[in-house]
N, C-alpha and C positions, 0 to 999 in steps of 0.2 A: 629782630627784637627778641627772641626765644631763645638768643645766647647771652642778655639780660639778664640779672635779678629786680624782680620787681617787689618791691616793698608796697605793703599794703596798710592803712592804718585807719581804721573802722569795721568792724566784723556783724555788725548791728541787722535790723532787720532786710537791708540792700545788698550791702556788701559781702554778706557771708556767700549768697547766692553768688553773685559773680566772683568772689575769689574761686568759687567750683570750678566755673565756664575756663576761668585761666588757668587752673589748675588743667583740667579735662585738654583741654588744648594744646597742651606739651609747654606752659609757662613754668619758669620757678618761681616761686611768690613765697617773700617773708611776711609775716604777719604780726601785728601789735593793736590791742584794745586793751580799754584802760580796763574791764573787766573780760579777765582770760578765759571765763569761763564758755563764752561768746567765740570761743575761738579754738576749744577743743576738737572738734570733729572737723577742723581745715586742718589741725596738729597732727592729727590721724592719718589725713590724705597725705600726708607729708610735706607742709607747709613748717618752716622752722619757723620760731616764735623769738621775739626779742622784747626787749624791757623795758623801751622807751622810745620816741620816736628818734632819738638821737642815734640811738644804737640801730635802732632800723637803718636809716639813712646809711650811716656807715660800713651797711653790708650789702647796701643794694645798689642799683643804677638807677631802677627808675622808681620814684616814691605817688602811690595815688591816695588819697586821701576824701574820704567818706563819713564824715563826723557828724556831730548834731548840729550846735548854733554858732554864731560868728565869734562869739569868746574863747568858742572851743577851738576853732580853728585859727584865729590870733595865736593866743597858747602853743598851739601845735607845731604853728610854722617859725614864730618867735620868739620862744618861749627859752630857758635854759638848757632843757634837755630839748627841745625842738628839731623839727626839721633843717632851716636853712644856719643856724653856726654848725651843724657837722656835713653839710651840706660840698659834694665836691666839684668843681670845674668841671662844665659836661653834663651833670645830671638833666633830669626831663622831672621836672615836677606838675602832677595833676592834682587839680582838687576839685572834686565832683562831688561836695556839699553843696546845699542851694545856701548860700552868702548873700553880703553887700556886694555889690560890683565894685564898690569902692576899695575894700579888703582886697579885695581881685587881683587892682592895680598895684596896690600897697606891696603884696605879696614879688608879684612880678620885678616891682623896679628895685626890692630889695635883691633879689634872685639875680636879677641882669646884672647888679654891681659886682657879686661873685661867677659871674661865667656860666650860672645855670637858667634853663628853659624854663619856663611857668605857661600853662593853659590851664584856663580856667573852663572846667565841664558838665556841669549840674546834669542832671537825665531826668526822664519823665517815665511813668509806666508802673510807679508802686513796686513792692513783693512780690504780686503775678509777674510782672516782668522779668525784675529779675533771676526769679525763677526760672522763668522760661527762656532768659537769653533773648527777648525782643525790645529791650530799653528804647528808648530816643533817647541820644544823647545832643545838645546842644553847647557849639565849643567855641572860647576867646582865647586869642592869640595870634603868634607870628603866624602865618598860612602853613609855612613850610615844618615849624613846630607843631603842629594840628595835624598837618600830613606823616607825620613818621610815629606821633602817638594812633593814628587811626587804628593799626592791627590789634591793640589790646582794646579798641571800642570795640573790635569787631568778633570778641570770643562773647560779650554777653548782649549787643546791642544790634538792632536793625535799621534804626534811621541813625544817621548820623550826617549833621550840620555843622557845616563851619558857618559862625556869625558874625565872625569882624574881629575886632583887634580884644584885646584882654579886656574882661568885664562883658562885652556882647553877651558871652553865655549866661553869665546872671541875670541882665535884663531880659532874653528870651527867656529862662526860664519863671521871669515876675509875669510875662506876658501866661506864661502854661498855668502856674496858680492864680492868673485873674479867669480866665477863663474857669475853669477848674468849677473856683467858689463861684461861679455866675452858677453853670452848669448842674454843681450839685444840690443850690436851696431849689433848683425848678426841679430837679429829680425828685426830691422829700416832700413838696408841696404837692405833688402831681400823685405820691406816694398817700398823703394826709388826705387831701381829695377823694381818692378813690377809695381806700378805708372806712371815710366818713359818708361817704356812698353806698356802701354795702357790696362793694364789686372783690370778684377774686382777681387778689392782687398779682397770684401768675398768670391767669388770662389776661389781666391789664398791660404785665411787661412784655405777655407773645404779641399782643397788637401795635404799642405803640416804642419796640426797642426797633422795630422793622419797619418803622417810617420816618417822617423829616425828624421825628425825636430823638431818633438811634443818636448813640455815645456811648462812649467807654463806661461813663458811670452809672447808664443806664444796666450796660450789659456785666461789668464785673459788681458794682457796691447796692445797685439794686435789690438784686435776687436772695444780697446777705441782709438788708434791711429787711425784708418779706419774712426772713425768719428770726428776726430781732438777734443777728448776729453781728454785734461792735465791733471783733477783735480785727486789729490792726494789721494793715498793709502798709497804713500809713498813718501814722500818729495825728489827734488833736492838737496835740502841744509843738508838734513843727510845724502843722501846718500855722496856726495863729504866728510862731514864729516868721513862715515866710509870706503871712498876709501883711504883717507889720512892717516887714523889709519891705514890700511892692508901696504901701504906703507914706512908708519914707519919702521913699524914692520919686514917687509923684507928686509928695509937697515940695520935692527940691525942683522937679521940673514946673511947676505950680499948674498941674492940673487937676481935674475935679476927679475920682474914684468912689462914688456914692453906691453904689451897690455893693464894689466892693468890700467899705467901710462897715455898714448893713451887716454882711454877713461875717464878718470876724467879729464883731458884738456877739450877734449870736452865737458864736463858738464858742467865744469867753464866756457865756454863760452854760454851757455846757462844760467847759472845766470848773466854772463853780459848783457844779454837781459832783463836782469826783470823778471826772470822765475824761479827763485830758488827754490820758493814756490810750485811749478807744482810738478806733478806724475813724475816720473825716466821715464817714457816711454815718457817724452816729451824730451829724447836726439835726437828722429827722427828730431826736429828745427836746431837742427846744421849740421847734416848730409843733410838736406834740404838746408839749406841756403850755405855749402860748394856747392850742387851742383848746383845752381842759381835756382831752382826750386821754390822758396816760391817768386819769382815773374813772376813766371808762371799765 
């Protein structure tokens, strides 16, 4: 893999970190965001920069792709200046946005009719993660396609799942956002509770992050709530983007998702505040403001 070019197209709050990891690790990685400024200090490391995904593609072998919403990555892969028209026989294409699973396939059976590979890879773990090189990555596709992209999971990620054939990893990853938003209003509430109690709220997280309550969102978006710190590991406004995809997704399988319905309400109402942009742990503002507390 590391006598590869790999093309990279998202430099945003994930992907910048792991274009490092691949960097650090003896990759060449070309780089493209539609705002370049995002992509200055990979330019630095010596990552070459190109002008459009079209021109990426034609410089690289393997293209991954790390974008916002499903319009963007339509666009991306379809688009004029897009990935797959300059797209050549042979390539490995990834895209580890959280998407539709349905895009997923789309993407895929366009790619198979030209001779190129498509896995579809979403990852879990935020900014911390990628920070640190310890993502989940969760991946759809040919098996033996998932097997030869593995080495570049493995400069920024530590779990890594093969889930089934293309689209699998979008629905595992609708499964990581239902949890997630189950996970995070019992975090805020338990957060609002204790507040309204009068208790110190880091004596509340050293007792109950270290029993059956312990979770990730205990231990990373907790302790930034405690100091009424928003800012983003992981966006309001994706995240409602991919509560809305899991929801789709379960009216076409026609099940019931009532909780999680519940709490992207309340998220949308936190971007009616102006808050869209903030960390997912600042749904504790609406749980606040329902209980008149934020003018305490």
């Amino acid at each position: 893999m590391k006598n590869k070019a790999i093309g990279w197209i998202g430099t945003g709050l994930m992907g910048n970190p792991m274009v490092k990891h691949l960097v650090k690790a003896g990759y060449k990685v070309n780089v493209y965001n539609r705002t370049k400024s995002k992509a200055t200090d990979l330019i630095e490391l010596g990552c070459a920069w190109y002008d459009s995904p079209a021109a990426l593609t034609k410089a690289s072998d393997i293209i991954v792709t790390i974008i916002g919403f499903p319009k963007d990555v339509e666009e991306c892969y379809f688009g004029e200046q897009g990935i797959l028209p300059a797209a050549k026989p042979g390539m490995l294409l990834i895209d580890m946005t959280t998407t539709r699973p349905s895009l997923a396939r789309a993407i895929a059976v366009a790619a198979e009719k030209i001779g190129v590979d498509f896995v579809d890879a979403p990852v879990s773990g935020g900014q911390v993660g990628a920070i640190n090189g310890n993502l989940s990555v969760m991946a759809g596709g040919k098996k033996e396609v998932f097997d030869a992209a593995v080495p570049i999971f493995e400069a920024f990620a530590k779990n890594i799942v093969y889930q089934g054939p293309v689209g699998a990893g979008q629905h595992t990853k609708m499964c990581n956002q239902i949890v997630i938003a189950g996970t995070l209003i019992g975090v805020c509430e338990g957060l609002i509770y204790g507040a309204k109690a009068g208790l110190n709220l880091d004596n509340l997280l050293a007792s109950i992050s270290k029993g059956a309550a312990g979770c990730w969102s205990l231990d990373v978006l907790a302790p930034k709530l405690v100091k009424k710190d928003y800012s983003p590991g992981f966006s309001i406004d994706n995240f409602v983007k991919d509560m809305g995809i899991a929801l789709e997704e379960a009216d076409a399988m026609r099940i019931a998702l009532p909780g999680l319905a519940l709490v992207r309400q309340l998220y949308i109402s936190v971007q009616a505040m102006g808050k869209g942009s903030c960390g997912n742990q600042a749904l504790y503002l609406a749980l606040e403001k329902l209980s008149a507390m934020d003018k305490e």
